[in-house]
N, C-alpha and C positions, 0 to 999 in steps of 0.2 A: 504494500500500500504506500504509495507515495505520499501522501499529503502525512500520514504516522512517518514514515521515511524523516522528512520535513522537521516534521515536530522533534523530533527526538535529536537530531542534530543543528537544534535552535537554543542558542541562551538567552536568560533571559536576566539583564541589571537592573533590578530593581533598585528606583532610587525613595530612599525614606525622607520623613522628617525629622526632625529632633528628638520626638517621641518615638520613632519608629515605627510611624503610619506610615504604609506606602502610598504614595504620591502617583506612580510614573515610572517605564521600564522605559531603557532601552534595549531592544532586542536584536539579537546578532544570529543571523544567516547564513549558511555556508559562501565562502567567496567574498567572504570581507563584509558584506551585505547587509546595512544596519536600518532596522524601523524603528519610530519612535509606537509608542504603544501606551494607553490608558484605560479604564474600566472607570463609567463616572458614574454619580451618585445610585442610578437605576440601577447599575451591573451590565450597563452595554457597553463592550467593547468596542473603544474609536482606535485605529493609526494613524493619528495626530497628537500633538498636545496644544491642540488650541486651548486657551483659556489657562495654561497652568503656569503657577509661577516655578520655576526651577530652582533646585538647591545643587551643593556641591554633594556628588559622590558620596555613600558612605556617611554623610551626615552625620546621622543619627550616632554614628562611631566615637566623632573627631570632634563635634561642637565643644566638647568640657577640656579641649586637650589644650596646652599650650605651644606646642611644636606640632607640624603634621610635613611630611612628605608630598609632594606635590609630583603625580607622572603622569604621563600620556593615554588614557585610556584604562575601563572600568577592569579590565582583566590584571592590570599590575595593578589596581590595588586591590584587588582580591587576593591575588598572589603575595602583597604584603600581607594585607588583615591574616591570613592563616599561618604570618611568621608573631603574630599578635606587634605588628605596627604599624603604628598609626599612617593613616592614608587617605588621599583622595583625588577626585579628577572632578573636570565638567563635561558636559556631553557635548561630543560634537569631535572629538579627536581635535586634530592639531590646528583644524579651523571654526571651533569652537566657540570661543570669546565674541568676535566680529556679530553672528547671530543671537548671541546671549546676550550685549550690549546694549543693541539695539531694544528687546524688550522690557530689558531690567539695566538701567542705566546705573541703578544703585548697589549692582549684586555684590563685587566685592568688596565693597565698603560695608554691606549689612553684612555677609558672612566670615571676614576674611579678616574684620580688626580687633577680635579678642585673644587671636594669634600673637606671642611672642617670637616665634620663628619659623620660616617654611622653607622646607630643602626643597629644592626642585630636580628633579632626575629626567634630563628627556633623554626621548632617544636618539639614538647615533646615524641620526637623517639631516637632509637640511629642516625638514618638517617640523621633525623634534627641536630643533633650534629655535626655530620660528616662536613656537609653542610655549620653549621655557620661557623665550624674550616677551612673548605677548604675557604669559600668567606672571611675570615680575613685575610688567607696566602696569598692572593691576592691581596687586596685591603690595606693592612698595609704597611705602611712607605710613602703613599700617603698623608692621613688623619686618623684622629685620629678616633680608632677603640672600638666600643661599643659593648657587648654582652647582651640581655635583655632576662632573662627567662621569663617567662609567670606565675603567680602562678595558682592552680587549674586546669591545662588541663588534660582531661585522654590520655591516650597513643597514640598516634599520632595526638594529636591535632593541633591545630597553630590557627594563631593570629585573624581569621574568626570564631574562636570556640570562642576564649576569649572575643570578642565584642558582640555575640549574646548571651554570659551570661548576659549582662549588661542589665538590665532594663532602658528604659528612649529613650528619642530622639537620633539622630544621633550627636547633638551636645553635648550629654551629654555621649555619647560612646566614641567620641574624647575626649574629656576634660582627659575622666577618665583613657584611655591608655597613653595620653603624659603626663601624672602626673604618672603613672607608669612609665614610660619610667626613667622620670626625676629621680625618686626617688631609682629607682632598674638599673640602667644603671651602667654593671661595665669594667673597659677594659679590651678589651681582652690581653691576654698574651701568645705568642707561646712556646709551649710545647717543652719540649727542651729532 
């Protein structure tokens, strides 16, 4: 059965609120292939998010944190949360902001200034570059802003690449990125 076919090799990111009400998926299709997806007050399923305000990733995780990780897409930071750290993205991969701006002119200013520090990890693309420079011009003058390259990624890798290099436990895959972190964390500085 193809449309069961379908189903089963579909994820689905759920994005929460603070409470951990879900709000709004994005949903991931085989070939890169992303839908926005919602179920509204009735229980009718729409693919759109008209009318919804967006939050960052993971939310519901990170709002009480004072440092969080900032990377390209809802799959690293699932791949962090299951190292138990802290994480989060916006929807939309690496041209994400530009479309978010537009609706919510105030987004990272309401989410993004009870932060003390946010690493940013992109990936080893020009994309990823784009991506960490645009989430810095946004989230800078909030809290104190981090740029962490990755050593070793081939060409679009990101930070799910660089942990399943690591040999060893999940606790020894953490240890050994926020020792990198620690060690190669440099600030960002906007381009002038």
């Amino acid at each position: 059965n193809v449309g069961q076919s379908m189903e089963q090799e579909r994820t689905n990111y759920e994005y929460r609120d603070g409470n951990g009400r879900l709000l709004y998926s994005v949903v991931k299709f085989p070939g890169k292939n992303f839908r926005r997806h919602r179920i509204d007050s009735d229980g009718k399923e729409h693919w759109n998010w008209d009318g919804i305000q967006q939050v960052p990733y993971n939310w519901h995780s990170v709002h009480n944190s004072r440092a969080v990780l900032f990377v390209e897409g809802e799959k690293d930071v699932d791949t962090l949360h299951s190292l138990d750290i802290t994480a989060t993205t916006i929807a939309g991969g690496s041209n994400g902001w530009g479309p978010l701006l537009k609706r919510q002119p105030d987004f990272a200013d309401r989410y993004f200034k009870g932060f003390d520090h946010i690493f940013i990890i992109p990936d080893n693309d020009e994309s990823g570059r784009k991506f960490a420079d645009d989430t810095a011009e946004q989230v800078n003058g909030f809290c104190k802003v981090w740029i962490v390259n990755l050593p070793s990624l081939k060409k679009g890798g990101d930070v799910s690449d660089y942990l399943d290099s690591i040999d060893g436990s999940s606790a020894v895959k953490k240890e050994n990125l926020l020792d990198y972190i620690e060690s190669n964390k440099t600030t960002w500085i906007p381009e002038t």
